[in-house]
Structure formats: structure tokens, C-alpha cells
C-alpha positions as CSV (number, residue, x, y, z in Angstrom):
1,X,0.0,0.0,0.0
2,X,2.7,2.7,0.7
3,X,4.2,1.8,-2.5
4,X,1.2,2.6,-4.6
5,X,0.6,5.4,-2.8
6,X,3.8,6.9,-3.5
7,X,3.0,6.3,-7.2
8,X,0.0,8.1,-6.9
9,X,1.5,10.6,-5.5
10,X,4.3,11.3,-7.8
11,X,1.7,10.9,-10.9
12,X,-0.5,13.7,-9.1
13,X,2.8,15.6,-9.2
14,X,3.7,15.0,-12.5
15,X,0.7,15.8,-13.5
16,X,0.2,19.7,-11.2
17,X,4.2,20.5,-13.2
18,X,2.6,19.4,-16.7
19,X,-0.1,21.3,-16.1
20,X,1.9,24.5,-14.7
21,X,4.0,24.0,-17.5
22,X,1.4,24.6,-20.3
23,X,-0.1,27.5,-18.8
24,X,3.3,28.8,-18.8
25,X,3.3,28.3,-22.7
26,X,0.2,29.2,-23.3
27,X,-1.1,25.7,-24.5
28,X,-3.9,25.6,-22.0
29,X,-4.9,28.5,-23.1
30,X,-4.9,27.7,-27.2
31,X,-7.1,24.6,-26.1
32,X,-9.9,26.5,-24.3
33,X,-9.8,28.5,-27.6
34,X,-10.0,26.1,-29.9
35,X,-13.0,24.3,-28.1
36,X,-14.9,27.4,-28.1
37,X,-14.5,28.0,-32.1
38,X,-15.6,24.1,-32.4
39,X,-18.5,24.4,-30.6
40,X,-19.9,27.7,-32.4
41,X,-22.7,26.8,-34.7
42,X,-21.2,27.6,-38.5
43,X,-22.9,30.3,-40.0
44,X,-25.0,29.7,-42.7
45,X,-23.5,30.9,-46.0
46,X,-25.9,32.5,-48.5
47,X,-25.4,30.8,-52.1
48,X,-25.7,33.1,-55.0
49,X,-28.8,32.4,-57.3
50,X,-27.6,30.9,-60.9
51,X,-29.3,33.1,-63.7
52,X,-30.3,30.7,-66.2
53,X,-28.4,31.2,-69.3
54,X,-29.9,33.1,-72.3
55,X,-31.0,30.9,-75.0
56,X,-30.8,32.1,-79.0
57,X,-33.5,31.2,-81.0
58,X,-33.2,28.2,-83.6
59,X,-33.7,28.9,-87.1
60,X,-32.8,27.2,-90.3
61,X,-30.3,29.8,-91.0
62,X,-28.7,29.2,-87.3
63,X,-26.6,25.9,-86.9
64,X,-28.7,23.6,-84.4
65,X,-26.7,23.2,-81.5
66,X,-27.8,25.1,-78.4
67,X,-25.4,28.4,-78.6
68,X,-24.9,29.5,-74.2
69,X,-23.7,33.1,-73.6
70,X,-21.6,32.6,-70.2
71,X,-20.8,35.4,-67.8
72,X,-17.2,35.2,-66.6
73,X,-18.4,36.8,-63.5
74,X,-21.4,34.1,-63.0
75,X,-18.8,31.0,-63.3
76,X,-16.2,32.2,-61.0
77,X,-13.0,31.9,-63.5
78,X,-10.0,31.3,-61.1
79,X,-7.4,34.0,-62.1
80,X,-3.6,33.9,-62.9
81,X,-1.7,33.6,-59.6
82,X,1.4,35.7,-59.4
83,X,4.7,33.7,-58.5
84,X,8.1,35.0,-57.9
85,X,10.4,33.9,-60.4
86,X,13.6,31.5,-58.2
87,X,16.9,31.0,-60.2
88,X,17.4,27.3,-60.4
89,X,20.5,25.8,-61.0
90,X,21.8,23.3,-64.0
91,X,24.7,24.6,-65.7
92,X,28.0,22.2,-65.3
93,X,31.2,23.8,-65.4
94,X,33.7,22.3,-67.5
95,X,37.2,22.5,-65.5
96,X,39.1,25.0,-68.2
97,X,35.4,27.4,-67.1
98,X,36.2,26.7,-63.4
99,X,39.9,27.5,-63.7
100,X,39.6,30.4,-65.4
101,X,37.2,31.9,-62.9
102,X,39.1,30.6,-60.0
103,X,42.3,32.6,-61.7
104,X,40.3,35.5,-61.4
105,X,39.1,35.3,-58.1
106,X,42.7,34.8,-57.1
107,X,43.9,37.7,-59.5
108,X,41.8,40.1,-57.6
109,X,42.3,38.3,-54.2
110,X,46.3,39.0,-54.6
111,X,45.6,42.9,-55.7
112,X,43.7,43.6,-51.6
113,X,45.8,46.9,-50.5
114,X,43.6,46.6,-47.2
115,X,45.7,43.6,-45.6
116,X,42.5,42.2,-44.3
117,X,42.5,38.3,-44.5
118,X,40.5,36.5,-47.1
119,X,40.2,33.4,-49.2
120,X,38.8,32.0,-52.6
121,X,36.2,29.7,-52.5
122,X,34.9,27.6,-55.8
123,X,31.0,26.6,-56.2
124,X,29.7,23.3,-56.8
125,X,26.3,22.3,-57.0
126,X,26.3,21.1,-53.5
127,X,26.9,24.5,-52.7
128,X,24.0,26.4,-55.0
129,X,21.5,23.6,-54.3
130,X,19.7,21.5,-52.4
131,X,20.5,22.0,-48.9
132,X,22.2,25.0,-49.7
133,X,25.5,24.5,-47.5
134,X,28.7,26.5,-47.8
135,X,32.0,25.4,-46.0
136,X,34.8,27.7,-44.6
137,X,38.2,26.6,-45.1
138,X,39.1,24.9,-41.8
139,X,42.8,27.1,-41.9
140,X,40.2,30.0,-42.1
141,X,38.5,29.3,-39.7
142,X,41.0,28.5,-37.1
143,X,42.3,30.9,-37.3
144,X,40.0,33.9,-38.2
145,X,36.7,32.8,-36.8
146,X,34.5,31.8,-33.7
147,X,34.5,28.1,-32.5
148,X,30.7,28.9,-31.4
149,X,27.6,26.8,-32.5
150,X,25.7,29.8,-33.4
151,X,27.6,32.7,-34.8
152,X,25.4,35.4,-37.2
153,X,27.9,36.1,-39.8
154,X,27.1,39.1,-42.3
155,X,27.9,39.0,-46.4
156,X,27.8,42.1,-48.0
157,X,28.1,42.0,-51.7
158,X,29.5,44.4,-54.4
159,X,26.8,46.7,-54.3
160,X,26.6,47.3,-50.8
161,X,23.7,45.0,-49.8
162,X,23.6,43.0,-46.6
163,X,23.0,39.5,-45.9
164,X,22.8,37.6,-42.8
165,X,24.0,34.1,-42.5
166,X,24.5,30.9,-39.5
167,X,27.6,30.0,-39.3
168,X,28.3,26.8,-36.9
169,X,32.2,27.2,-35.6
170,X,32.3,23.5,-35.1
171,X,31.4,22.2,-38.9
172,X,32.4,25.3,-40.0
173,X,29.0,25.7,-42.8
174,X,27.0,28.7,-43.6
175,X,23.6,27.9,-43.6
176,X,20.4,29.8,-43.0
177,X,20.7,33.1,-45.5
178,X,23.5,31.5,-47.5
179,X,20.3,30.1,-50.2
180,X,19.3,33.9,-50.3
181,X,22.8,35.2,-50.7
182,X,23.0,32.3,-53.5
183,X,19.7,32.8,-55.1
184,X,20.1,36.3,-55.1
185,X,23.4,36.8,-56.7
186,X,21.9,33.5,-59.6
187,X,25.1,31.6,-58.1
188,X,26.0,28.5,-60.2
189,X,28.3,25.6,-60.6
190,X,32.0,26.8,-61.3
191,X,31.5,30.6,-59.9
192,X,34.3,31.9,-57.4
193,X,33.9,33.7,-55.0
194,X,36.8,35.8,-52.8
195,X,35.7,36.2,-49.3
196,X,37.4,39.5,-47.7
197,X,36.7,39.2,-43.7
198,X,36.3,43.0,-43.4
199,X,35.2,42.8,-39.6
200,X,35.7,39.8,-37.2
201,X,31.9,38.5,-38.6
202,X,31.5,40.6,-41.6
203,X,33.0,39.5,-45.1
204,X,32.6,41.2,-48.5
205,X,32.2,38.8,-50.8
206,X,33.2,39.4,-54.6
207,X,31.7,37.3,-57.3
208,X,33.5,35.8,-60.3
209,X,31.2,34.1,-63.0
210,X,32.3,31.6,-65.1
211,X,32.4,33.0,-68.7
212,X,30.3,30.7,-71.1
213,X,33.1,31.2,-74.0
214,X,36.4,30.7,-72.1
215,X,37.2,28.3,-74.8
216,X,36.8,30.6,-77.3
217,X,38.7,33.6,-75.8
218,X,41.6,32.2,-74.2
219,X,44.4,33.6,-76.1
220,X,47.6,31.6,-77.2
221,X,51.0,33.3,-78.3
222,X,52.0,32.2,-81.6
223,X,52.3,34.9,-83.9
224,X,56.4,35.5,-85.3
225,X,57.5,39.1,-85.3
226,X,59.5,40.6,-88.1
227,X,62.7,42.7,-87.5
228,X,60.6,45.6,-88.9
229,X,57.6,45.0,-86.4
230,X,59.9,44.6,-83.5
231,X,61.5,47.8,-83.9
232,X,58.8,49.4,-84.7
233,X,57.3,48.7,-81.6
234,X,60.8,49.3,-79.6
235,X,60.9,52.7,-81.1
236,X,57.0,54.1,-79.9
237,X,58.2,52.4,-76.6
238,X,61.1,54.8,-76.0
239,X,60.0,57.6,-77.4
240,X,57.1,57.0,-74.5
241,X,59.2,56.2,-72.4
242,X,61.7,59.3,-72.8
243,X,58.4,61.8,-72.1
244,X,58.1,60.5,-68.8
245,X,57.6,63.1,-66.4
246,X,56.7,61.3,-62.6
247,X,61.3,60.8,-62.6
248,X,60.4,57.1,-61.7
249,X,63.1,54.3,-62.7
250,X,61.7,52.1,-65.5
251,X,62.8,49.9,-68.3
252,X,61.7,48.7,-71.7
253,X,61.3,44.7,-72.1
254,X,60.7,43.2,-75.8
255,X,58.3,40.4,-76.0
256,X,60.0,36.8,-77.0
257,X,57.9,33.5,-77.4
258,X,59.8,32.2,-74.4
259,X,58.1,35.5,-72.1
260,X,54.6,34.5,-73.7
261,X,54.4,30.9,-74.0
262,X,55.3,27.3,-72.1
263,X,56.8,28.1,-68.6
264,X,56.1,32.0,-69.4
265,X,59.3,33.3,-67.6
266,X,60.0,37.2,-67.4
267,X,63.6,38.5,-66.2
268,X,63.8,41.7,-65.4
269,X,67.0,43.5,-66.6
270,X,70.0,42.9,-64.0
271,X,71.1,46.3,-64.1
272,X,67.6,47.4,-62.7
273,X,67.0,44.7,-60.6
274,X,70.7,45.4,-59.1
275,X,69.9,49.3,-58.5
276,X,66.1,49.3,-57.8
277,X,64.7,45.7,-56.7
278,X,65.1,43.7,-53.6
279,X,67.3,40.4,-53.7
280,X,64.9,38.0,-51.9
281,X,64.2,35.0,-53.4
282,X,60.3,35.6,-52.7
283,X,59.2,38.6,-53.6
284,X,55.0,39.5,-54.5
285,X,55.3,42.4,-57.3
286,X,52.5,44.0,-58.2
287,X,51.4,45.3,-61.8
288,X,49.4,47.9,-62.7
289,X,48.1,47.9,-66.5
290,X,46.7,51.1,-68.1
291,X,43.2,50.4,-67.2
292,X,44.1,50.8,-63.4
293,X,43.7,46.4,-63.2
294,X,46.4,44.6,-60.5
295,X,48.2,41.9,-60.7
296,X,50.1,39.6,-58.1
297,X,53.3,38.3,-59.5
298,X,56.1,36.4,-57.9
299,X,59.6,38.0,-58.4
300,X,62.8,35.9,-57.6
301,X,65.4,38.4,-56.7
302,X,67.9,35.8,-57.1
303,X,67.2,35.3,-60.7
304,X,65.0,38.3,-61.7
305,X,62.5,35.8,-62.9
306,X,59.1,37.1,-63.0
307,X,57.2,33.8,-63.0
308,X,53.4,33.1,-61.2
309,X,50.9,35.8,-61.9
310,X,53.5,36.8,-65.1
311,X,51.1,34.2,-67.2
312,X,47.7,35.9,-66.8
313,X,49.0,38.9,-67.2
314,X,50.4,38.1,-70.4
315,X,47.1,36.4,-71.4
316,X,45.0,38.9,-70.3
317,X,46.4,41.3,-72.4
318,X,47.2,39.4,-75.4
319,X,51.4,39.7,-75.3
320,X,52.6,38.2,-78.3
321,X,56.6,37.6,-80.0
322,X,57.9,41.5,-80.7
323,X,55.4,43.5,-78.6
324,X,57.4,46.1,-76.4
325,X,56.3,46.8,-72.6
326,X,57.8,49.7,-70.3
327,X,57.8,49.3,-66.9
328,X,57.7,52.1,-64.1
329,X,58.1,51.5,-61.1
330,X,56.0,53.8,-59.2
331,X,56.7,52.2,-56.1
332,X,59.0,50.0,-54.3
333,X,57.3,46.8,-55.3
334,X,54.9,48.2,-57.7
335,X,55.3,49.1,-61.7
336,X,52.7,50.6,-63.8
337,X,53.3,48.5,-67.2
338,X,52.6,50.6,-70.5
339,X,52.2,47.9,-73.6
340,X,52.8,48.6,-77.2
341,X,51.2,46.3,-79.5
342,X,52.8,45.1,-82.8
343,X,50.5,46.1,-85.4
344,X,49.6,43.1,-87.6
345,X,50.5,45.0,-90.7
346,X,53.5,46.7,-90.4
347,X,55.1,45.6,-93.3
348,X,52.1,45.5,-95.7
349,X,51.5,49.2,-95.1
350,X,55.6,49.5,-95.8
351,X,55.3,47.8,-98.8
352,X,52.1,49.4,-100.5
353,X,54.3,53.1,-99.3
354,X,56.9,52.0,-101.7
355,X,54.7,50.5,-104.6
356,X,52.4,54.1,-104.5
357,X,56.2,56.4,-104.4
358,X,57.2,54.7,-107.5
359,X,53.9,54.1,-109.3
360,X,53.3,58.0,-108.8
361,X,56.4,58.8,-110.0
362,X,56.2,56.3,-112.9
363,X,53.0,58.1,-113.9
364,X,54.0,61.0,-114.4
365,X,57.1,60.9,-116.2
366,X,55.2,58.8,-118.9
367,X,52.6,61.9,-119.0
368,X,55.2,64.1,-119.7
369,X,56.7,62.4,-122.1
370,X,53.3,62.0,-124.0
371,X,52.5,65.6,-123.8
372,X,56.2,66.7,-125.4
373,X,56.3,64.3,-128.3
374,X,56.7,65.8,-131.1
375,X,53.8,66.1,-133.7
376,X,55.8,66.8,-137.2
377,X,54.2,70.4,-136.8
378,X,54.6,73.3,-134.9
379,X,51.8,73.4,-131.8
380,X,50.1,76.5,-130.2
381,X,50.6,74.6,-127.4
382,X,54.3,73.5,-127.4
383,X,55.6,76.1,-124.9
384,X,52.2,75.4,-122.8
385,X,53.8,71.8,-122.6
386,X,57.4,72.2,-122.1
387,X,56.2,74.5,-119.2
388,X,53.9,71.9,-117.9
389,X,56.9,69.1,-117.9
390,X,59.2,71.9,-116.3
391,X,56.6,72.3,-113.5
392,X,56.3,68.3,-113.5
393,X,59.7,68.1,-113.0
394,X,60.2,70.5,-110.1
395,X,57.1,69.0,-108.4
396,X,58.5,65.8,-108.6
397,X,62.3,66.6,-106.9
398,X,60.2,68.6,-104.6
399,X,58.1,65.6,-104.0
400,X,61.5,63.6,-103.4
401,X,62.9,65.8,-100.9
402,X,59.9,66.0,-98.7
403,X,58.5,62.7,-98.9
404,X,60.1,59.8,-96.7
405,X,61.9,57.7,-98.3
406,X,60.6,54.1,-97.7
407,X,63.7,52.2,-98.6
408,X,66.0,54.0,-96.3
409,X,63.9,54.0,-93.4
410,X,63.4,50.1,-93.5
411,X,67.1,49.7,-94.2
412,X,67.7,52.2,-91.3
413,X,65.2,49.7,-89.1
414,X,67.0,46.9,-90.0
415,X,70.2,48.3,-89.3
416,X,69.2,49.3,-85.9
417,X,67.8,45.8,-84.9
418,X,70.8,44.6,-86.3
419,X,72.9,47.2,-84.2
420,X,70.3,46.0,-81.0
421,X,70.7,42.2,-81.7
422,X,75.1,43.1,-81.6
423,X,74.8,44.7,-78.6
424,X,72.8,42.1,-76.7
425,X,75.0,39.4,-78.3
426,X,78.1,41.6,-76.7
427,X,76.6,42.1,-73.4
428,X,76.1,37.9,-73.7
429,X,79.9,37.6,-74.2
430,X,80.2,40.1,-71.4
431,X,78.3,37.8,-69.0
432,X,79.7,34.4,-70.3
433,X,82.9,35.7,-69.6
434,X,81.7,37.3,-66.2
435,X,80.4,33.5,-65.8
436,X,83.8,31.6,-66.8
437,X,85.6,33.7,-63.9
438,X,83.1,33.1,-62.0
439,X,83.3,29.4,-61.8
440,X,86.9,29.8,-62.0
441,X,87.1,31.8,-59.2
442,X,84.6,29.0,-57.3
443,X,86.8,26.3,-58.3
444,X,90.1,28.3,-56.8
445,X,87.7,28.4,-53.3
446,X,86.7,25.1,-53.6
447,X,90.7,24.4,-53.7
448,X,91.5,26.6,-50.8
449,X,88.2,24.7,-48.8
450,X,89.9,21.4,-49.6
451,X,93.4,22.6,-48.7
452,X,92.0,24.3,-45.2
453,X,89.7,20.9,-44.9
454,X,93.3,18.9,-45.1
455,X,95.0,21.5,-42.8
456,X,92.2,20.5,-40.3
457,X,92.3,17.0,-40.2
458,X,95.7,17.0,-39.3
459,X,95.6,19.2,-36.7
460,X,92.7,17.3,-35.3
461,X,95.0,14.1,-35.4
462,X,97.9,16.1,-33.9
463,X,95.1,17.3,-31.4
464,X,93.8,13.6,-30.9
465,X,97.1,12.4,-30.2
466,X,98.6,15.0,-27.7
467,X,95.3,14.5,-25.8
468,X,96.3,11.0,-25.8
469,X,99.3,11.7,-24.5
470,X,98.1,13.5,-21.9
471,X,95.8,11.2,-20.7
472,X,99.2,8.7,-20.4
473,X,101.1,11.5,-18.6
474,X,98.4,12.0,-16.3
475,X,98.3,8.2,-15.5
476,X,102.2,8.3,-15.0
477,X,101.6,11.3,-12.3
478,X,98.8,9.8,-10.8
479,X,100.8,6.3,-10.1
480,X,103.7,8.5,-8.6
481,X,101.4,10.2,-6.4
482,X,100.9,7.1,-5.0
483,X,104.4,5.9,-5.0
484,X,105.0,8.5,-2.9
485,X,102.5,8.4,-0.9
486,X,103.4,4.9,0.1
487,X,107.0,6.0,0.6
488,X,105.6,8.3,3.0
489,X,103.7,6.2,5.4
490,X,106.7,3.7,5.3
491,X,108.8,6.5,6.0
492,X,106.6,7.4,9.1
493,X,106.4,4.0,10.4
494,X,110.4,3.9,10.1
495,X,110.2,6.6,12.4
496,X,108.3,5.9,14.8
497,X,109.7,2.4,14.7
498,X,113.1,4.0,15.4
499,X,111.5,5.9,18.2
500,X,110.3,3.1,20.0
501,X,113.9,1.5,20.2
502,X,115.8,4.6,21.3
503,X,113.4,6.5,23.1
């Protein structure tokens, strides 16, 4: 009996904190209501009288069929409901798409002058559907970011509007607002996106869509520049680059296939790297093109290679073989890159200049001569032509002091590239001679190592042995000692032996 009533009691307790329990939510409450709208009688509902429809008269010059009139009011038509349009995703980037948007995202993400940590992040369709679940880096994270459950992160994009996400620290996804954000912004598979963590829980988020034609616009170097074309576009490079008013330091570089093509390598000029450039061995350069667009490129101040970033640079602006670039470097680690293009038809244009100079010329020597044949018979008009040739003829050496002469200024081009390709073949004797003493000079040190090496393992033996000796001397002493020592105590005894006897 005291057991069952002891479970009574407990169940009438159980039942008093249930009870407290929903009043405190409010469910006792919604019950009571929902009882008194269930027993209310329903009110009757007053149906709308059906107007019997209008019926057209038969006739034999009617067809038969009953013809109804309706009322679109009368039947109740159910109208258009208006939907909001959602961006569904189905696109499937190919890998050249998704590299080339993950190229820019990383382009841009290298150019950030605000120091502010950030990282690129490619889309998949895990990421723009279904659950709609974005993951942080977990070296982001660590490092950057709460370890909370619940954190309310905010995204803001380009244009300044707000978004706010869930972010859970431990799994490190974005979740609740991320399928706005992604919605939104028509987010699809392939798209990158460079996350700039702005505040410790605010990012600004720039998107990079793939490009349906990346195929088609990717640019490979394969064009082969004339002598002509190269100096062409060497000359509208210096004369540039001698009207440069800021004072900055700055070079020109000529395009070769092995700058635009393969591992695309640029070295900077060691005379300018020596006087103006850092010697690390990893250095991030910046360039700045005409349009104001950055670019992060790694510099090895060992080498002066220019080497990642260099390449989509180069593709971005189309370099080819014999296009001419100055660089000024505006600041320590930045240059502002002005590019002159070789123009496809430098030496059409040169040749159709030559072709029109002597065609004109041609012409009008022939007219001449037609005009002061003679006839057989004195002509009204004889000293009308001989005038006319006269003024022909001064026209034309006018004509050939004043316009340029084609054929010496293409020899003149040639002879300066051929005067440019001397010199850098002279300045590659220069260094392959500066090399040869070089590695003489480092094979006289490497002798001098080898001799010092020698040196030094003999004097560790000599070392190694007078230690030794030591070591036996101090033996020899130490035996001594105790030679002595016994010599001693003999002595003593001796004494007091003696003593003893003759007190």
C-alpha cells in the first residue's frame, strides 16, 4: 500500500508541473480556444442564385446546337496567380570554365591593399542547391573565426547589400541566409567567390562568374615578329618612355615567345633589378596595366625571374613575340606596365608606301613624255607643254625631298635591330665571360676549402694524439702520487719504529 501510494503521489505531481507548465506556454490557453471555435454553430453561408443562361433562338439559317452566352463573373474563373520567379540551378562547369574563374578570383584576391584576411572559394552544386550548405576553409577558420555553435555572420556584396547568415564554428558551414545570398546573386556551378573578412563577422564577398566562352577567348601566343615589327614597336616604346615626367626608374622589355608561351618566364634586366629591386628570393610584385587592373606576380630576386601571376598577365592582355612593354616603377614593389602592340601589318602598309612612291612617280614621267612628243608640226601649245613638264619636274624633286623615303627607313630599321641584336650578343659575351671567372674563381675556393679541410684534419689528429698523451702522462703522475704516498707512510712507520727503540 505505501508503494502505490507513493506512485500516486508522484503521478499527481507529475501531472500539477505538466499542467503549470502549459499555462506557462500558453497551450492551455490555445485549447480553451480552440473548443470554443468548435463548438460555435457555423454560420449559414448564403449561395448566390444561378441566372439561367440566355437561349438564342433556332432557325434554319442558325446551326442547331444550343449556342450559351456565359458570364465570366457568374462562373467564377480562377485568375492567374502571381509567382516570384527562383533561379534554379543546372549549368555544369567544364574544368578550363572553373579554372579560369578561380584565376580570377585569385587575381583580384592578390591585388587587396587593405591587408584584411581573405580566401577563394569555388562553387559546386552542393553549394547552389539543395541544402544549400557553404564550407569555410578549416585554416580559415582557425584561425580567423569563432569556435561557437551559433555565430550570425554578415555578407555584403559588391553593391553594398547586406546579408545575414548561420555559421556553426564547429562544422564550419554557412547555412540559413546562404540560399538567399545564393539565389540572389543566380550563383551557379564553377563561380568563385573571394571572401574579404572585413570585420571579425562581416565578409565582402566578390563574385567571379564563369564565362560561357572561355574556350573561345583564351588567347595563345604564336604569332612571329619581323625585325621591322619589333623595332617598330621598340621605337613608340622609347619615345614613351623618354616623355616621362613622374622621374620614376623604369625599363623597356621586348616580348620573346619564351616570355609568352610554355613556362612563361620574365627577367627583369639585372642592371635594374641590381639598383632598384630587392634580392629575396620571394618577392610578390605588383602590376598595374593602363586600365588601373592589379596583378600579383612572384619576383625571384635571385634570378629576376618574374614567374606566377607573369602568365595571366600576359594572357589577359594578349602579349605576343615582338610586342614592347615599359615598366615604371611607381613604387618600391609596384610598376605601372605601358604595352605597345605590334601592329599586324607593319610591313604590308611599308610595302604598299613603296609600290604608290614609285607608281606615282612612274605616272607622271610617262605623261610628260606623251605631252612633249613631237607632232611633225609646230603646236600652239608647245611652250604650254614644255612649261607643264618643267613644273612636273620641279614637283617631282620637290616631292622627293619632302616625302620619306621608304627604302632607307626600313634599311635604317634593320640596321638598328641589327645594331640591337650586336649589342645584346656583346653584353652575352660580357656575361659568359663574367660566368667563366666566376666558376673559376669558385673552383680556386673550392681548392682553398679542400686545402683548409686537409690542414684541419691533421691538426685534429695532432690534437687527438697530444690528448692522448696526456691522458698517459696523467696516469704516470697519478701512479707517482701514490708511489710517494706509500714512501711516505713507510717513512713514518720507520720513524716511529726507530723511536720506539731509542726512546
Amino acid at each position: 500500500m505505501a508503494q502505490d501510494n507513493s506512485y500516486e503521489e508522484a503521478r499527481r505531481q507529475r501531472l500539477k508541473d505538466n499542467k503549470r507548465r502549459f499555462e506557462e506556454l500558453g497551450i492551455s490557453k490555445m485549447a480553451n480556444n480552440l473548443n470554443d471555435n468548435i463548438k460555435k454553430k457555423k454560420s449559414k453561408q448564403v449561395k448566390s442564385k444561378t441566372t439561367p443562361a440566355d437561349l438564342v433562338r433556332r432557325s434554319s439559317r442558325r446551326p442547331r446546337n444550343q449556342v450559351i452566352t456565359y458570364s465570366q463573373g457568374d462562373q467564377g474563373f480562377r485568375t492567374k496567380r502571381k509567382c516570384k520567379t527562383i533561379y534554379i540551378t543546372t549549368r555544369v562547369a567544364t574544368e578550363a570554365e572553373r579554372s579560369d574563374a578561380v584565376k580570377r578570383a585569385m587575381s583580384f584576391q592578390s591585388g587587396f591593399l587593405s591587408g584584411n584576411s581573405s580566401f577563394v572559394k569555388s562553387l559546386s552544386h552542393s553549394h547552389v542547391s539543395g541544402q544549400f550548405l557553404l564550407k569555410i576553409p578549416s585554416e580559415f577558420r582557425d584561425d580567423h573565426l569563432s569556435k561557437e555553435t551559433k555565430v550570425n555572420i554578415v555578407l555584403e556584396d559588391e553593391e553594398g547589400s547586406v546579408y545575414e547568415t548561420n555559421y556553426n564554428g564547429v562544422t564550419g558551414f554557412l547555412s540559413t541566409g546562404w540560399k538567399v545570398f545564393s539565389m540572389d546573386h543566380k550563383l551557379d556551378d564553377g563561380d568563385a567567390l573571394a571572401f574579404e573578412l572585413i570585420e571579425p563577422t562581416r565578409f565582402k564577398v566578390h563574385i567571379f562568374k564563369v564565362s560561357n566562352d572561355v574556350g573561345e577567348t583564351s588567347y595563345i601566343a604564336t604569332r612571329v615578329a619581323t625585325k621591322a615589327e619589333r623595332s617598330n614597336a621598340l621605337k613608340r616604346a622609347m619615345s614613351f618612355q623618354s616623355g616621362l615626367l613622374s622621374g620614376n626608374p623604369s625599363f623597356i622589355k621586348s616580348i620573346s615567345p619564351s616570355h609568352v608561351s610554355e613556362k612563361f618566364l620574365l627577367i627583369i634586366p639585372m642592371e635594374f633589378r641590381q639598383n632598384h629591386l630587392s634580392k629575396e628570393s620571394k618577392l610578390r610584385i605588383m602590376f598595374e596595366d593602363e586600365e588601373g587592373l592589379l596583378y600579383g606576380i612572384h619576383y625571384n630576386g635571385l634570378n629576376g625571374y618574374l614567374s606566377t601571376g607573369w602568365k595571366i598577365f600576359s594572357t589577359d592582355h594578349k602579349l605576343d613575340d615582338g610586342d614592347a612593354l615599359v615598366m615604371e616603377l611607381i613604387e618600391p614593389t609596384r610598376f605601372k606596365v605601358h604595352i605597345f602592340k605590334v601592329p599586324n601589318n607593319v610591313g604590308e602598309v611599308r610595302v604598299d608606301q613603296l609600290k604608290k612612291a614609285r607608281g606615282s612617280k612612274y605616272a607622271k614621267t610617262v605623261d610628260a613624255e606623251k605631252i612633249t612628243k613631237p607632232t611633225g608640226r609646230k603646236s600652239r601649245n608647245s611652250k604650254k607643254a614644255e612649261k607643264t613638264k618643267k613644273c612636273w619636274a620641279e614637283e617631282s624633286s620637290s616631292q622627293a625631298t619632302t616625302e620619306p623615303n621608304v627604302e632607307q627607313e626600313i634599311a635604317g630599321d634593320l640596321h638598328a635591330a641589327l645594331k640591337e641584336q650586336v649589342a645584346a650578343h656583346d653584353e652575352l659575351g660580357t656575361a659568359n665571360g663574367a660566368l667563366q671567372a666566376a666558376l673559376k674563381k669558385i673552383a680556386e675556393l673550392e681548392a682553398q676549402v679542400a686545402a683548409a679541410h686537409d690542414k684541419t684534419g691533421t691538426a685534429n689528429r695532432a690534437l687527438q694524439a697530444a690528448l692522448k698523451r696526456i691522458e698517459e702522462l696523467e696516469a704516470q703522475v697519478k701512479s707517482l702520487t701514490m708511489i710517494l704516498n706509500n714512501h711516505h707512510k713507510v717513512t713514518n712507520l720507520l720513524h716511529s719504529s726507530l723511536q720506539l727503540l731509542f726512546p
